[in-house]
C-alpha positions as MATLAB code, in Angstrom:
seq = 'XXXXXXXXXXXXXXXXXXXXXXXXXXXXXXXXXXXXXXXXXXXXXXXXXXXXXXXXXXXXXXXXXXXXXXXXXXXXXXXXXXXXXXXXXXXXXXXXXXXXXXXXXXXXXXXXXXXXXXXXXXXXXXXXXXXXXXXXXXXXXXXXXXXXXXXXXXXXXXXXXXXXXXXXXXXXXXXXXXXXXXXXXXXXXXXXXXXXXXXXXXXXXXXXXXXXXXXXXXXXXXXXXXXXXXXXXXXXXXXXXXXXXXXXXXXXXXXXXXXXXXXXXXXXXXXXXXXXXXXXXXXXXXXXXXXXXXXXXXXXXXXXXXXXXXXXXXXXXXXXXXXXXXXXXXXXXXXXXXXXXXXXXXXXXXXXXXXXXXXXXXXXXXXXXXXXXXXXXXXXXXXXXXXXXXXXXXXXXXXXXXXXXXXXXXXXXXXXXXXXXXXXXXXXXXXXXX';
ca = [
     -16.390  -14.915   63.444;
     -13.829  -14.759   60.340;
     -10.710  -15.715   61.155;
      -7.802  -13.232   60.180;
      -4.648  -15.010   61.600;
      -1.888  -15.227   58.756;
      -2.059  -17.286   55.650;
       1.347  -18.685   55.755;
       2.798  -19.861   59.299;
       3.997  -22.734   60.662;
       0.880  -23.999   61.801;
      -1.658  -24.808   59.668;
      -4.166  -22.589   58.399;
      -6.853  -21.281   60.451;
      -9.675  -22.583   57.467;
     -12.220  -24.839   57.435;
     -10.276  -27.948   56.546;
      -8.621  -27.147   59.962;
     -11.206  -26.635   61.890;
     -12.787  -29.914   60.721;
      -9.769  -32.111   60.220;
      -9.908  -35.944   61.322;
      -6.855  -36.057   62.991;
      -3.923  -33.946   63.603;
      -1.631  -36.219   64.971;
       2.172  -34.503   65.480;
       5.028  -36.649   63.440;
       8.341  -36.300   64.793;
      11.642  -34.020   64.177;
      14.450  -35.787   61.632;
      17.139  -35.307   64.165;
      19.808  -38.276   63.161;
      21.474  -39.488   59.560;
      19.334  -42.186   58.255;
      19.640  -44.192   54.837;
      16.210  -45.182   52.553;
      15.869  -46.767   49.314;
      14.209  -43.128   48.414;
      13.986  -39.639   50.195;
      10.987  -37.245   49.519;
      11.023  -33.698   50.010;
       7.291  -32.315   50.535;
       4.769  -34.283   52.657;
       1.286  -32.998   50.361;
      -0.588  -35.214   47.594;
       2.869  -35.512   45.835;
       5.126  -36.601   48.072;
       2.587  -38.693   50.292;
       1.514  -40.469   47.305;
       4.935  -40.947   45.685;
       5.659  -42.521   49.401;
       2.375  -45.045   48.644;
       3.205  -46.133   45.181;
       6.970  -47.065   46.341;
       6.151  -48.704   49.393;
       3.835  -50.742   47.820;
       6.377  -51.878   45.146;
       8.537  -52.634   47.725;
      10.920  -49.327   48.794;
      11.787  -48.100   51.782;
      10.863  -44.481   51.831;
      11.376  -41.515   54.202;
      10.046  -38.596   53.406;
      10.320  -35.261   54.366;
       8.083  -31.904   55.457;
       9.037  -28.588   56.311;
       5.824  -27.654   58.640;
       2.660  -30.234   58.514;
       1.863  -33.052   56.414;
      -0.681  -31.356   53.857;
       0.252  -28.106   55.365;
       0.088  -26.359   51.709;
      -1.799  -26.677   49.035;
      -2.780  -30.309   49.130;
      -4.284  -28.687   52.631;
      -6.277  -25.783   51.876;
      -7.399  -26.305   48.269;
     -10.796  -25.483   46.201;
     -11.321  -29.289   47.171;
     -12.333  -30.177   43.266;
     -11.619  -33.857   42.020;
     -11.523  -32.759   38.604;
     -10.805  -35.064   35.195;
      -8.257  -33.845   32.819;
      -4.672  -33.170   33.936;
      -2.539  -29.483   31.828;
      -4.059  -27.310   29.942;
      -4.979  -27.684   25.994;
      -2.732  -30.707   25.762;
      -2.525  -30.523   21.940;
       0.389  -27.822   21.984;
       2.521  -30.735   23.470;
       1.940  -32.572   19.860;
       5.305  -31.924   17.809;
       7.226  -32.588   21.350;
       5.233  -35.484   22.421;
       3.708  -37.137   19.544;
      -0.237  -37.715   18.857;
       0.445  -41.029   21.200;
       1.709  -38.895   23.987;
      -1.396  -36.306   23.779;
      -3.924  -39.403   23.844;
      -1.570  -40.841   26.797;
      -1.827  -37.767   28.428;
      -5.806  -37.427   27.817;
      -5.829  -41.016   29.143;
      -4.262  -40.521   32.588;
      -6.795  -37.200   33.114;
      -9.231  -39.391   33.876;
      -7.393  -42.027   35.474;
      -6.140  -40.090   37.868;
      -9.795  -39.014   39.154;
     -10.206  -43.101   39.279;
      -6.703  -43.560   41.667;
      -8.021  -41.022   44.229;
     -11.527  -42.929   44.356;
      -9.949  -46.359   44.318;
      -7.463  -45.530   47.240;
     -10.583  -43.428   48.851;
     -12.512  -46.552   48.793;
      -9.898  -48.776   50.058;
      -8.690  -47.731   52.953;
     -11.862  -46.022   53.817;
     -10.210  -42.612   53.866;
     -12.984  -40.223   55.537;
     -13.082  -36.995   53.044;
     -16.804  -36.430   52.448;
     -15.642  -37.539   48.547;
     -19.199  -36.580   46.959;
     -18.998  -37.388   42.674;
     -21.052  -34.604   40.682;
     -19.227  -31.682   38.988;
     -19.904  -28.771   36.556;
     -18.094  -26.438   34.155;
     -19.923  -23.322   33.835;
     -20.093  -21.374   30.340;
     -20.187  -17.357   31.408;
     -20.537  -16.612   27.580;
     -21.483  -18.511   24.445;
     -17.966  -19.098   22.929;
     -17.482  -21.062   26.467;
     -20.864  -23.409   25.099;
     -19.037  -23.765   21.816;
     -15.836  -25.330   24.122;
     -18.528  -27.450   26.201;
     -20.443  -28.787   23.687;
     -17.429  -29.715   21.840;
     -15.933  -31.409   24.975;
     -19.580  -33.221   25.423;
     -19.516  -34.516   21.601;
     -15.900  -35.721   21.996;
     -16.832  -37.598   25.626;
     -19.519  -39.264   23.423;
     -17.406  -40.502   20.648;
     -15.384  -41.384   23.489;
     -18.143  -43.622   24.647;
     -17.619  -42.531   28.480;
     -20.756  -42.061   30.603;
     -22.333  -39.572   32.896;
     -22.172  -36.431   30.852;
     -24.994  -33.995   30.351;
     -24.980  -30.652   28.553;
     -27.073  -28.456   29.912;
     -28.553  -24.835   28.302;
     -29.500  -22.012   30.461;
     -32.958  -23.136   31.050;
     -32.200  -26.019   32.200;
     -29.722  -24.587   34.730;
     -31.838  -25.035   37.197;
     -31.446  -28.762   37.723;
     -27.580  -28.253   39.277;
     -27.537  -24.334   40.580;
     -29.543  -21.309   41.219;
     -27.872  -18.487   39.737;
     -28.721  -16.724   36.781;
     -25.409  -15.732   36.449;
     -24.396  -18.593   33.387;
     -25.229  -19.897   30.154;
     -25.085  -23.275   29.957;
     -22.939  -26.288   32.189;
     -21.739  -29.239   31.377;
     -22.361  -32.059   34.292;
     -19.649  -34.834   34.475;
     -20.709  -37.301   37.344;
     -17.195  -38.780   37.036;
     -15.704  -35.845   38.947;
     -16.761  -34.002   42.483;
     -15.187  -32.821   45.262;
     -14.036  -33.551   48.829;
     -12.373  -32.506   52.022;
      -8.613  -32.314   50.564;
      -6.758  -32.056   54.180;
      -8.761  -34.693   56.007;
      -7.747  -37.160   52.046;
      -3.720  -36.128   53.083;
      -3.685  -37.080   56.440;
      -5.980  -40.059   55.471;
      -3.201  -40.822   52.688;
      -0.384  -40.136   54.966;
      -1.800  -42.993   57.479;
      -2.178  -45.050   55.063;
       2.152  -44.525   53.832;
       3.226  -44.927   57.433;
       0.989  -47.910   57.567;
       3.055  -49.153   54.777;
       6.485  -48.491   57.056;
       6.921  -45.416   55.569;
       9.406  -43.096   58.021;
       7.432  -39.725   57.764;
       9.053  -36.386   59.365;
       7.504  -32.773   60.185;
       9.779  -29.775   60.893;
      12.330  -30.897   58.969;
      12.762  -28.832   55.853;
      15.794  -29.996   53.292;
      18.367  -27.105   53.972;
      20.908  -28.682   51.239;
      20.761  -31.595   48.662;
      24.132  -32.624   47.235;
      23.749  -34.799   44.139;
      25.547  -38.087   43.726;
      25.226  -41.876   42.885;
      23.801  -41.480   46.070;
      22.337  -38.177   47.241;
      22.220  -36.824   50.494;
      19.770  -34.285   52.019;
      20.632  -32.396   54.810;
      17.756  -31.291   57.162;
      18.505  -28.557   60.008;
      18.811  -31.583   62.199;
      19.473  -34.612   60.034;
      20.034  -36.044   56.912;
      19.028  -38.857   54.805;
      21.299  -40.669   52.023;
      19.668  -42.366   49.675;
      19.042  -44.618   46.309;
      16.846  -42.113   44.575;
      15.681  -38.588   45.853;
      11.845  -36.900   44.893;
      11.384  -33.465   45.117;
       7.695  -32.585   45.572;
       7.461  -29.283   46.952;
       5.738  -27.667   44.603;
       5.578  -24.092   44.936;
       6.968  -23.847   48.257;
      10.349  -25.811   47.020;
      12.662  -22.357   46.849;
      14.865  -21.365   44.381;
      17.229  -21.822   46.860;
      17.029  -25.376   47.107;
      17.227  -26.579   43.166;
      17.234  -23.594   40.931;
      16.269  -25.963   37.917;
      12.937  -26.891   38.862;
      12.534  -23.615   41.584;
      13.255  -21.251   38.402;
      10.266  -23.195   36.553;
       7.334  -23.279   38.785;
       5.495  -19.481   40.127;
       3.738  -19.565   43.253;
       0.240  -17.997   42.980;
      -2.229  -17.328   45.462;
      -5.729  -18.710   45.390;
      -8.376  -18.331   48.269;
     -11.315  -19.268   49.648;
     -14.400  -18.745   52.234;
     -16.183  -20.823   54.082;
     -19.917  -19.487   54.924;
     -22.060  -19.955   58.068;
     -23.822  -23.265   57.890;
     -27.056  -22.703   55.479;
     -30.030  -24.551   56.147;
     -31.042  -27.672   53.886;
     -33.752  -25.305   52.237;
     -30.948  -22.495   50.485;
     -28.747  -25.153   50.031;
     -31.115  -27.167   48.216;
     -31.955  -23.543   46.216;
     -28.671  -22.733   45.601;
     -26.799  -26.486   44.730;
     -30.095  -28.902   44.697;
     -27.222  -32.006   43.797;
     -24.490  -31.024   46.312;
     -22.025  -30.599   43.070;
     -19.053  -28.857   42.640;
     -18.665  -25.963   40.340;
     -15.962  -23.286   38.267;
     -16.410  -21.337   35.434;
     -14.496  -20.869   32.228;
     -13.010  -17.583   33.262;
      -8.711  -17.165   33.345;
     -10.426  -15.121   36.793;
     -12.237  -18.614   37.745;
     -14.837  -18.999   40.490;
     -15.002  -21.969   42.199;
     -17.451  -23.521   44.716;
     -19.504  -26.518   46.169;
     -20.827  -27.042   50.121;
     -19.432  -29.096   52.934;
     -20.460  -31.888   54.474;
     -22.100  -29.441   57.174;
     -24.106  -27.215   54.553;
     -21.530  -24.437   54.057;
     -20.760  -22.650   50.836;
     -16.983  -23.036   50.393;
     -16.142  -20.778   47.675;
     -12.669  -19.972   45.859;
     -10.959  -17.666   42.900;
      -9.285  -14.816   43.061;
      -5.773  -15.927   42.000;
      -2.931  -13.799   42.732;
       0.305  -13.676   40.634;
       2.232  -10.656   42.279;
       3.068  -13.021   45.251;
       1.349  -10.438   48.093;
      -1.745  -11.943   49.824;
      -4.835   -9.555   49.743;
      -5.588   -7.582   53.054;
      -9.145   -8.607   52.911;
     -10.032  -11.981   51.603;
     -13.967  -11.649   52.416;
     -14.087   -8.463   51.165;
     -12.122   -9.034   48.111;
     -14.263  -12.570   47.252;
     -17.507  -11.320   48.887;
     -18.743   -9.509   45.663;
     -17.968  -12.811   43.595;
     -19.884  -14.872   45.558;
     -22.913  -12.166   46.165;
     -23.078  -12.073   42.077;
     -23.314  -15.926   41.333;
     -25.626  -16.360   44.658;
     -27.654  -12.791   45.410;
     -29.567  -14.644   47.615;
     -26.901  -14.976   49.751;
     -26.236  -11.296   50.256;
     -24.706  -10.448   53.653;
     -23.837  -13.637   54.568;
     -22.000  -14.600   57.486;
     -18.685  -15.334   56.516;
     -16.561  -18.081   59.346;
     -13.104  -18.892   57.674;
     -11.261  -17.139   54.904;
      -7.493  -18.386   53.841;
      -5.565  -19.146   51.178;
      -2.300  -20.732   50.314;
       0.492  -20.555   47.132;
      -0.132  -23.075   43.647;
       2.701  -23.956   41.616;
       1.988  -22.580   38.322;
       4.657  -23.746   35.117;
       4.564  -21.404   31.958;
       3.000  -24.021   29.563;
       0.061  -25.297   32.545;
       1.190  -28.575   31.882;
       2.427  -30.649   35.515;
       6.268  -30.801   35.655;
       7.266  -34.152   35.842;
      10.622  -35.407   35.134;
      14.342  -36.061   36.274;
      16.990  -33.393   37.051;
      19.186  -33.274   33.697;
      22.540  -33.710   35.711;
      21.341  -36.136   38.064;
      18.995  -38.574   37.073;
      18.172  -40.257   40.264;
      16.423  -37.201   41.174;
      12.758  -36.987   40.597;
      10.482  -34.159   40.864;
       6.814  -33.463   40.226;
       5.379  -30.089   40.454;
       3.336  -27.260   38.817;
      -0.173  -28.479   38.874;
      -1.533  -24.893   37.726;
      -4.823  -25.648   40.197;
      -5.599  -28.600   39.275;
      -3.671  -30.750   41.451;
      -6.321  -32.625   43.385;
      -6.017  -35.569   40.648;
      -3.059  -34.802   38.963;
      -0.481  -34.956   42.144;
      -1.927  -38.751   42.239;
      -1.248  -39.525   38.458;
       2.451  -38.382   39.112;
       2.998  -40.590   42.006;
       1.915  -43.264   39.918;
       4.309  -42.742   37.275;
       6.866  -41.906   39.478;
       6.495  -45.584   41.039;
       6.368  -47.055   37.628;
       9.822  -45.203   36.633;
      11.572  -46.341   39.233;
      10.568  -49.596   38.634;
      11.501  -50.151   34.830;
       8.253  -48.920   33.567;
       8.836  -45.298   32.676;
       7.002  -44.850   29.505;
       4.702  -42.777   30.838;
       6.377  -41.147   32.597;
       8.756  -40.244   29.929;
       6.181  -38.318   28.191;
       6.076  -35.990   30.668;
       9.569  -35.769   31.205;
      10.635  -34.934   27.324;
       8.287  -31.726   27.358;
      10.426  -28.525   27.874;
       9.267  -26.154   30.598;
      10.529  -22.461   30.599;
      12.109  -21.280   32.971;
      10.947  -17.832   34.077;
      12.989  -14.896   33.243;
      13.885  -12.738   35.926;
      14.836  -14.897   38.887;
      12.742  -15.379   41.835;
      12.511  -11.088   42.179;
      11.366  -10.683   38.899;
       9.027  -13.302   37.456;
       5.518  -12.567   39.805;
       5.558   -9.482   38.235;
       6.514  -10.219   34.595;
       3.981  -13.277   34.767;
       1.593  -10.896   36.547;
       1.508   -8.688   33.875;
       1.199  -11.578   31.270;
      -1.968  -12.888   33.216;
      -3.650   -9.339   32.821;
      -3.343   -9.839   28.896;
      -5.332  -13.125   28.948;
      -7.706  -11.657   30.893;
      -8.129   -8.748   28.947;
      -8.827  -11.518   25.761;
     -11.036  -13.440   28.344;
     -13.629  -10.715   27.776;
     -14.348  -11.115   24.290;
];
């Protein structure tokens, strides 16, 4: 049956992910005042990760979550370990320098290599498959992929291919595209069953790890406090990695900076091994070049799990099969009436410039935040742990460049900037058909 229960409660999800999750184990309330090196506020790839690097360098961390550990985003994603971390990187030049764009370039693809490396050991069980695919819909986008494949070669990296529409066939069967380019450095994996994997792997590490305990208030300081319905933690240095379920309410800095946005998904029937080796004869992942993207690859137990239909107004649709249904039945016709099992979705943090947010709060410098990973946060939530760990340990160069780029902060207030960005979105994909 498709599930229809509510996106966003307090539980998690009613999706696949769920349904197939490792472990579920309950963490307790915060219900005392408790002191850490650092406090982190959001328990998904960010904050779990953030809680990894410092623990291994040595902190003692608590960190915070409002509902479940991975409960959004990092929970219920497209599952797509991409390379390559913002958006046409190049318009950062005059802020950044030509040394911060290569930097930047750089840590795209080592962030793909932290998730595999801390995959591999700990033996975190998230069906991490490698193979991936960018999908040209129209010849400009095999201009951009061809470019991108000459560029990997002068590069000298490995395990690209650029394919033309008759050779399509080797990766998918759809007639639907023009050309792919195959980078076996990427893939794609079970994203809720890699948090709680990660998570174990923090408290393992002594981190103090909460659920139901959302920050209510933060008061800045040498040494901040946050105050939990419950609780509160004082503490060295503060991270705030909620993402786009922080609240304006919270920090209107970084709240005013990042839009949620809803993507979705479905999760088919299980297909047997003969349509899936028809429809995705490598078990890769796949999106195309569209602003509208379409995303998909199969799980572990031969189901199509397929995504897109990103939402900027901030209302969920009423339908999600029926509203992704006709994407899907156009790139696979041969799956036509399909049984659908799961449909959900979940809110993105999305920053004006599509570049992750990553920085300290201008009047308060011991607090950290990382946010605004436009979709593509899979890899890049891991690269900003990382750097977070390295700032607070005397090595912030990297993370520096992140940190001197200047987001915009959305007119409007929380009321007004869905719509105003809505109606930006429509433009771009009104150029997006040309």
């Amino acid at each position: 049956m498709t599930t229809k229960r509510p996106v966003h409660s307090d539980q998690y999800p009613d999706s696949f992910y769920h349904a197939t999750a490792n472990a579920l184990e309950a963490l307790p309330q915060l219900k005392e005042r408790i002191s850490a090196d650092v406090c982190i506020v959001g328990g998904g790839f960010s904050g779990i990760n953030t809680a990894i690097e410092l623990a291994e360098r040595g902190f003692e961390v608590v960190l915070l979550e409002a509902k479940r550990i991975g409960w959004g985003a990092s929970g219920r994603n497209g599952g797509e370990l991409i390379r390559g971390i913002g958006h046409n990187v190049e318009q950062f030049r005059n802020e950044i320098g030509s040394e911060g764009v290569e930097a930047i370039e750089r840590m795209g693809f080592e962030a793909v290599e932290i998730v595999r490396n801390r995959v591999a050991k700990h033996n975190i069980d998230c069906n991490l498959q490698m193979g991936y695919c960018d999908l040209a819909t129209k010849p400009r986008h095999m201009k951009e992929l061809a470019a991108d494949y000459q560029e990997m070669l002068h590069q000298g990296r490995e395990g690209f291919k650029l394919l033309e529409k008759h050779q399509l066939g080797e990766v998918i069967g759809s007639d639907l595209y023009c050309g792919a380019l195959v980078d076996m450095n990427s893939g794609h994996l079970h994203p809720l069953n890699l948090a709680l994997g990660e998570a174990k792997v923090a408290r393992s590490l002594g981190v103090k790890m909460f659920e139901y305990s959302a920050a209510t208030k933060i008061v800045k300081g040498e040494r901040p406090c946050v105050h939990t319905e419950h609780g509160r933690v004082d503490c060295r240095y503060l991270v705030l990695a909620g993402n786009a379920y922080i609240g304006h309410e919270l920090n209107g800095y970084i709240g005013g900076k990042v839009l949620p946005a809803g993507s979705y998904l479905l999760a088919t029937e299980p297909l047997s091994q003969e349509m899936c080796d028809e429809i995705i004869p490598q078990n890769m992942a796949f999106a195309d070049m569209r602003i509208d993207l379409d995303y998909f690859h199969l799980s572990q137990d031969n189901r199509l799990l397929f995504g897109g239909l990103c939402t900027y107004s901030g209302k969920d649709p009423k339908d999600i099969d029926a509203a992704l249904r006709p994407n899907l039945e156009k790139v696979f016709p041969q799956l036509k009436g399909v049984k659908i099992e799961y449909e959900w979705g979940g809110m993105i943090g999305i920053g004006a410039n599509r570049l992750p947010q990553i920085g300290r709060l201008p009047d308060c410098p011991n607090i950290l935040y990382a946010q605004a990973y436009a979709g593509h946060g899979v890899n890049a939530t891991h690269m900003a742990a990382r750097l977070i760990g390295e700032a607070l340990t005397a090595q912030a160069e990297r993370f520096d460049i992140f940190d001197r780029v200047q987001h915009m902060t959305f007119p409007g207030g929380p009321r007004f900037r869905s719509p105003m960005l809505a109606a930006g979105m429509l433009y771009h994909r009104l150029k997006d058909l040309f």
